[in-house]
ZAVEXVO-14871 format. One line per field, with one value per residue (C-alpha): residue number from 1; residue in one letter; chain; x, y, z. Coordinates in pm, 1 decimal, padded with zeros to 6 digits. Layout:
# ZAVEXVO-14871
nr <- NUM|...
rest <- A|...
kette <- A|...
east <- X|...
north <- Y|...
up <- Z|...
END
This chain:
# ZAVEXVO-14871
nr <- 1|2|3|4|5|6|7|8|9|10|11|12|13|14|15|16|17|18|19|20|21|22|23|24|25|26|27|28|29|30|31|32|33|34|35|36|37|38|39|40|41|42|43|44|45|46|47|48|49|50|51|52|53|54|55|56|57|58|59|60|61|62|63|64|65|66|67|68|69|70|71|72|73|74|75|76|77|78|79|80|81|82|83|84|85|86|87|88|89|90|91|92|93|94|95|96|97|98|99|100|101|102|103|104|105|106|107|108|109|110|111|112|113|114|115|116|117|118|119|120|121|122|123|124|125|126|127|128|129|130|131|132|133|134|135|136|137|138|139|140|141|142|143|144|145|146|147|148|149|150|151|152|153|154|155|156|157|158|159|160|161|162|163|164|165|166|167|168|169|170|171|172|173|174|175|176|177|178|179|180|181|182|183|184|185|186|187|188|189|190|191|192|193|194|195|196|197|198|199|200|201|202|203|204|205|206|207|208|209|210|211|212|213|214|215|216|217|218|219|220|221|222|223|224|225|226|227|228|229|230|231|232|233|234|235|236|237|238|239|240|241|242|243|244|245|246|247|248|249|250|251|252|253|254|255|256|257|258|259|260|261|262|263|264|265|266|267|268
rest <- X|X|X|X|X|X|X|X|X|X|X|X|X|X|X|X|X|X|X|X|X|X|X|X|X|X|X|X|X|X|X|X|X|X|X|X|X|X|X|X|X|X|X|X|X|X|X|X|X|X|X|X|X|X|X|X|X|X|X|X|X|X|X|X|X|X|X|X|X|X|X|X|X|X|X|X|X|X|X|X|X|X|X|X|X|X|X|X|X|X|X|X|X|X|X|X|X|X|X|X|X|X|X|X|X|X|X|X|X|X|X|X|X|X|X|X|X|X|X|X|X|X|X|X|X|X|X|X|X|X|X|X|X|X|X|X|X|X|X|X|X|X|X|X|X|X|X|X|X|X|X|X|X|X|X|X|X|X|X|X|X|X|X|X|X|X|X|X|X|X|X|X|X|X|X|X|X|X|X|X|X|X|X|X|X|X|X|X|X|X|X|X|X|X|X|X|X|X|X|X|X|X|X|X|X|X|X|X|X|X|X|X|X|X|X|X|X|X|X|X|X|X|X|X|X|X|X|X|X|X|X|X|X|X|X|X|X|X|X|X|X|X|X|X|X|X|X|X|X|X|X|X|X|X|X|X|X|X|X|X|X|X|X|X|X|X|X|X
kette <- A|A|A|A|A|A|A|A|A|A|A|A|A|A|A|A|A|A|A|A|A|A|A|A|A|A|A|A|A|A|A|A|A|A|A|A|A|A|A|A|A|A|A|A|A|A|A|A|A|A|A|A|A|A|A|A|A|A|A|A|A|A|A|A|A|A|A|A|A|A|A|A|A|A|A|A|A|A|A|A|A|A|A|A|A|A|A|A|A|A|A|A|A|A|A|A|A|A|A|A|A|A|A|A|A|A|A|A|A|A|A|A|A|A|A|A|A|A|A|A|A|A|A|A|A|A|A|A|A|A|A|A|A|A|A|A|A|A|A|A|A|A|A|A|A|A|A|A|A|A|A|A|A|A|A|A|A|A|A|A|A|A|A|A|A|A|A|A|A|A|A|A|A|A|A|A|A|A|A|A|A|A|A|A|A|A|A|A|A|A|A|A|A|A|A|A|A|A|A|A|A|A|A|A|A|A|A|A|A|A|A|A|A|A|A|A|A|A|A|A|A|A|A|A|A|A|A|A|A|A|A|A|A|A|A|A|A|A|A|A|A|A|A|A|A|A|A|A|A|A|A|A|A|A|A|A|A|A|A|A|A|A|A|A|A|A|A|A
east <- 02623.6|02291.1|02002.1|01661.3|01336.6|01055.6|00698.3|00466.0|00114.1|-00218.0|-00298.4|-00624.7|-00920.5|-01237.3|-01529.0|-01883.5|-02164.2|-02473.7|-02537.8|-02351.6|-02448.1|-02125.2|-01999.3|-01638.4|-01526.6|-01227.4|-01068.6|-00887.5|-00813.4|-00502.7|-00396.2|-00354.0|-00045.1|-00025.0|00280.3|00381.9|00606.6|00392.1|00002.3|-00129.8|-00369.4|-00600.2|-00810.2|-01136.0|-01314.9|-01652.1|-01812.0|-02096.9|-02117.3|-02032.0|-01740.4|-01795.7|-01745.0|-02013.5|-02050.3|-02053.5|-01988.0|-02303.5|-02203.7|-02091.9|-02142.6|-02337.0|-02584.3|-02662.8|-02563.0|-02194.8|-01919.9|-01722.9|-01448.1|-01396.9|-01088.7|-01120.9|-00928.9|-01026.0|-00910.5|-01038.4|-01379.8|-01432.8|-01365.2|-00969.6|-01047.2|-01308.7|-01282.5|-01540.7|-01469.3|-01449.6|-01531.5|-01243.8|-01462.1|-01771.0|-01859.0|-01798.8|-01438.0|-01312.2|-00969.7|-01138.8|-01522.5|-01650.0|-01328.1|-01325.5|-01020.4|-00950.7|-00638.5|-00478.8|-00226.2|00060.2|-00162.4|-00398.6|-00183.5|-00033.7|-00201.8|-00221.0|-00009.1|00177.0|-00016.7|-00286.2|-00647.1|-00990.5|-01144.1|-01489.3|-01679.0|-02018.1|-02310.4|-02446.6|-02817.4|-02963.8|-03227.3|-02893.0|-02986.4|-02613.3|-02609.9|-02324.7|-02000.3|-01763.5|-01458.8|-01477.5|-01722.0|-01780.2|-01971.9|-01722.5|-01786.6|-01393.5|-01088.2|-00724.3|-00523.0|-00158.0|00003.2|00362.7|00664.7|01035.6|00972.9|01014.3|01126.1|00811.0|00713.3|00792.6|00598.8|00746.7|00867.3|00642.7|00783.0|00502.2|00674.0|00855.9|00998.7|01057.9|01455.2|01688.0|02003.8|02329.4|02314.5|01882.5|01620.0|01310.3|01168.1|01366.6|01244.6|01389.5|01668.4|01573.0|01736.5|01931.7|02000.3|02376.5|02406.6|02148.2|02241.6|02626.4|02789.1|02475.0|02233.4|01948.5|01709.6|01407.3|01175.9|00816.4|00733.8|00402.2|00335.7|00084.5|00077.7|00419.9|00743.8|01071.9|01342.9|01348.0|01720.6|01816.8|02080.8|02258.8|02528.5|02781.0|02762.1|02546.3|02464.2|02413.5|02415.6|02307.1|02701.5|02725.7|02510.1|02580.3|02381.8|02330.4|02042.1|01806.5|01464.9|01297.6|00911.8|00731.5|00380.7|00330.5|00059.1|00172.8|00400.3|00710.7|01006.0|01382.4|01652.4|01997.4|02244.7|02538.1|02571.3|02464.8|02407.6|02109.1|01917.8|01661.5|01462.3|01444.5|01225.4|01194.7|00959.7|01050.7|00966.4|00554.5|00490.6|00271.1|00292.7|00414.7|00517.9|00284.6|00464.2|00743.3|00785.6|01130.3|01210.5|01572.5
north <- -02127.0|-02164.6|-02269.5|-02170.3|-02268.0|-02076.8|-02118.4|-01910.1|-02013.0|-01883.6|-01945.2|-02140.7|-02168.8|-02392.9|-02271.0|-02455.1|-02272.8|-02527.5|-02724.2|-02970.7|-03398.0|-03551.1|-03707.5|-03619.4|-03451.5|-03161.3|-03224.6|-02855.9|-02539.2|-02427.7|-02056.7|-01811.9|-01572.2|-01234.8|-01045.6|-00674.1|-00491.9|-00703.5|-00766.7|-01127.8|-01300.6|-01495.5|-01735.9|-01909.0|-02248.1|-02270.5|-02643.1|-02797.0|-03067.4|-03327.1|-03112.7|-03072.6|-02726.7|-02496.5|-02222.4|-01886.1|-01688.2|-01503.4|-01363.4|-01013.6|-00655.1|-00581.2|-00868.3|-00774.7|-01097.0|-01151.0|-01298.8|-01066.5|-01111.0|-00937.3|-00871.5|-00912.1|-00780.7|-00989.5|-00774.4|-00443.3|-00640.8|-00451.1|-00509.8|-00380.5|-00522.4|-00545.8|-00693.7|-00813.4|-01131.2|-01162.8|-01484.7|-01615.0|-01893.7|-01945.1|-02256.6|-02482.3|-02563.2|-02792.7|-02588.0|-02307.4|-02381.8|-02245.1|-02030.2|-01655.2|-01397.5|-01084.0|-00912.8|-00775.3|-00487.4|-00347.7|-00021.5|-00296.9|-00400.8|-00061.2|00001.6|-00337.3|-00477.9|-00797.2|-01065.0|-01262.5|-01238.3|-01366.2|-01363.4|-01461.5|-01439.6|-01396.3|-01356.6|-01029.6|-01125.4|-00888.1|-00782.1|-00626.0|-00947.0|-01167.6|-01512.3|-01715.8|-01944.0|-02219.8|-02213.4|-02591.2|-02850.4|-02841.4|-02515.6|-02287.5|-01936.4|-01791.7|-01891.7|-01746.4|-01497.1|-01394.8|-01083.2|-01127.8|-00943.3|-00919.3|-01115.5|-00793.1|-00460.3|-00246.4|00132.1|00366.8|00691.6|01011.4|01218.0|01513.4|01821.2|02124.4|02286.6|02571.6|02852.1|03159.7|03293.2|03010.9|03179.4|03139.6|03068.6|03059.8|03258.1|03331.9|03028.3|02692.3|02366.3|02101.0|01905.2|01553.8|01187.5|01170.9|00862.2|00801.6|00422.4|00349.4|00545.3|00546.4|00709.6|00707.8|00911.0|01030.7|01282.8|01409.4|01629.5|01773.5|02092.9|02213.6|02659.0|02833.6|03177.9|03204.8|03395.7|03365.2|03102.7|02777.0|02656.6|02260.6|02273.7|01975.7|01835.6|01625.9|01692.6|01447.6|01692.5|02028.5|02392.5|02633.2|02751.6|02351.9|02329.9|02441.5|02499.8|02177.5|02242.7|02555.0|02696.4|02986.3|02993.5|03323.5|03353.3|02982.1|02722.9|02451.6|02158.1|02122.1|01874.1|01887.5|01693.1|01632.2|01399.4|01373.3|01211.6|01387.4|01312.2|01561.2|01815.0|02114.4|02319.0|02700.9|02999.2|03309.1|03575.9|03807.8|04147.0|04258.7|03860.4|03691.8|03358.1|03002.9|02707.9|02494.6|02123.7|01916.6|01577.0|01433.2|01093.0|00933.3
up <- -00706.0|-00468.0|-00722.7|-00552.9|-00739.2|-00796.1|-00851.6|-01055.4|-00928.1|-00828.9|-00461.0|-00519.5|-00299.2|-00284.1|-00178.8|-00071.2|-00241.2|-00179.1|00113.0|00245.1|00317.6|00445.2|00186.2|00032.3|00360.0|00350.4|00662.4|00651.9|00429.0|00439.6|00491.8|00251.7|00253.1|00147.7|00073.6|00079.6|-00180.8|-00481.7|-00605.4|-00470.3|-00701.3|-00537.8|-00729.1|-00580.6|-00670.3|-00622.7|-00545.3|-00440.4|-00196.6|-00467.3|-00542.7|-00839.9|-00959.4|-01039.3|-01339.3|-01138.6|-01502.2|-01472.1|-01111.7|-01235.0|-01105.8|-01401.8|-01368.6|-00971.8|-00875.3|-00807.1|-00473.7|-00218.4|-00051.3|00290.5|00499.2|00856.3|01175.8|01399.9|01717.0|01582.8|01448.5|01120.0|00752.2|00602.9|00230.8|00009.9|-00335.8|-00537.7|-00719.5|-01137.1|-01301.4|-01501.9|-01666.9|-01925.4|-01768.4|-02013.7|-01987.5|-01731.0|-01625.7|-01535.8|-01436.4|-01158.2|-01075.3|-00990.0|-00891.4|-00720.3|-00630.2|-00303.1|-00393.7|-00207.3|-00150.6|-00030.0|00266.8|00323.4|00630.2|00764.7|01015.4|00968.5|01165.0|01061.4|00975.2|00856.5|00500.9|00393.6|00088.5|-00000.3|-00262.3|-00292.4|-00421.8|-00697.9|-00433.3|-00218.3|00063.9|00095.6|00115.2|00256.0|00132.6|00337.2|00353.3|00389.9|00475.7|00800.1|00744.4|00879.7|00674.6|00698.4|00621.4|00727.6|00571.8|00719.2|00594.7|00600.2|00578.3|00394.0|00129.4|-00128.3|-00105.9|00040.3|-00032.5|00248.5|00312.8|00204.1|00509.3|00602.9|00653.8|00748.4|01063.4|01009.1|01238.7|01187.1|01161.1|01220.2|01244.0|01043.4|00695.8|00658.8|00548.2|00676.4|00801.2|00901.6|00934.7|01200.2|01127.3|00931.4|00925.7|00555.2|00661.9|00570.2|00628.2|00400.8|00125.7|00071.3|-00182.2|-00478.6|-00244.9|-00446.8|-00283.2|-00386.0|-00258.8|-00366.8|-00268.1|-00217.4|-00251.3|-00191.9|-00370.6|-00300.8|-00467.1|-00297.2|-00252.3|-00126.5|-00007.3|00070.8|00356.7|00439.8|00787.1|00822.1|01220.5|01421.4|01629.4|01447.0|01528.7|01223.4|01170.4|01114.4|00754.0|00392.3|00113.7|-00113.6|-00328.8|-00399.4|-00626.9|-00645.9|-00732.4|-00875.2|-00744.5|-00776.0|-00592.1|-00841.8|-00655.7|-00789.9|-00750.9|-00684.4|-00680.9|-00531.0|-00416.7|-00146.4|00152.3|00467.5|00847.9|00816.6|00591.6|00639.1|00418.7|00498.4|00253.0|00224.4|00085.7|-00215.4|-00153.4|-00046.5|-00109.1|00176.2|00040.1|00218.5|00156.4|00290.6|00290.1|00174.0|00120.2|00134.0|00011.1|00009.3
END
């Protein structure tokens, strides 16, 4: 039996908040990681150049006065996070003076690619002028953040599906969307699909066609799922299982109705 240990700690930071005289040099920071799939806490210390930490309770949103963090892409040049910092302390006990937190979620780091970037923090003054932190004390202002990969299980985008064409032969109604990936491999024999469907003013059917053929023609697909909506521009859901090389949606209008269905989203 492999027995891996784990650690349930805060990534901890120290930050220089007064100016600095030489003495009690940090030779480096070290780099902070941040992980898909799950929330990152991130806690920072704030010290002056005695390091001894300072009370920072007071520096809240409400009081005017309060510390920033910003995410930067270096190569694009602009900010991808902003998080304003909460004091965890009162400034009276020693475990906790002069600390402060934020948190990076997965929706966070979404739309960031895995590589690595700079973070900085600073004072927004009650005036609305900023006022700047080191990362260390050699007065460098930003630190490094790396946003890593694999680590946990991350949330995939639903597939769009907004295309549709009208007839589609054999076996469809109206309108057909294009064939899309069901993705066999990956789902084996306890395939769960879902999809949410999205009408607008519309009354008619809505059929779920499914393939076993890697390379389908519309004789090749049968019917695995259908609904049927009555004047309706509330989304709805649906599910079904099975395992399939490919599936389509394809609708139709009831009778003098000049509804649509505008979108579906397709998760499996």
């Amino acid at each position: 039996m492999q027995t891996v240990q784990r650690y349930l700690i805060n990534q901890s930071v120290i930050v220089y908040q007064s100016g600095y005289h030489g003495r009690n040099s940090k030779v480096y920071d070290r780099r902070l990681t941040l992980h898909r799939g799950v929330r990152n806490p991130l806690t920072f210390t704030f010290k002056n150049e005695d390091q001894k930490a300072q009370d920072v309770s007071a520096k809240t949103v409400d009081s005017g006065n309060y510390y920033q963090l910003e995410v930067i892409d270096t190569e694009l040049k602009q900010s991808v996070i902003t998080k304003t910092l909460t004091p965890i302390d009162d400034g009276s006990t020693i475990s906790t003076k002069g600390q402060a937190r934020c948190e990076i979620t997965d929706g966070d780091l979404l739309r960031l690619d895995a590589k690595f970037y700079n973070y900085s923090i600073k004072e927004i003054k009650s005036d609305g002028s900023t006022l700047v932190t080191y990362a260390d004390t050699g007065y460098v202002a930003s630190g490094t953040i790396e946003v890593l990969d694999g680590a946990y299980a991350q949330f995939l985008p639903s597939t769009e599906i907004s295309s549709f064409t009208a007839g589609g032969g054999l076996r469809s109604l109206a309108y057909t969307s294009s064939k899309v990936p069901a993705k066999p491999g990956f789902n084996n024999n306890k395939a769960l699909h879902t999809i949410a469907v999205y009408p607008k003013n519309f009354s008619g059917a809505l059929r779920v066609q499914g393939t076993m053929s890697t390379n389908p023609q519309d004789e090749d697909y049968f019917e695995v799922a259908s609904t049927t909506f009555s004047n309706s521009s509330t989304p709805s859901t649906l599910n079904f299982t099975g395992v399939y090389q490919y599936v389509r949606f394809t609708w139709g209008n009831d009778s003098g109705n000049t509804g649509v269905i505008d979108k579906i989203l397709y998760r499996q």
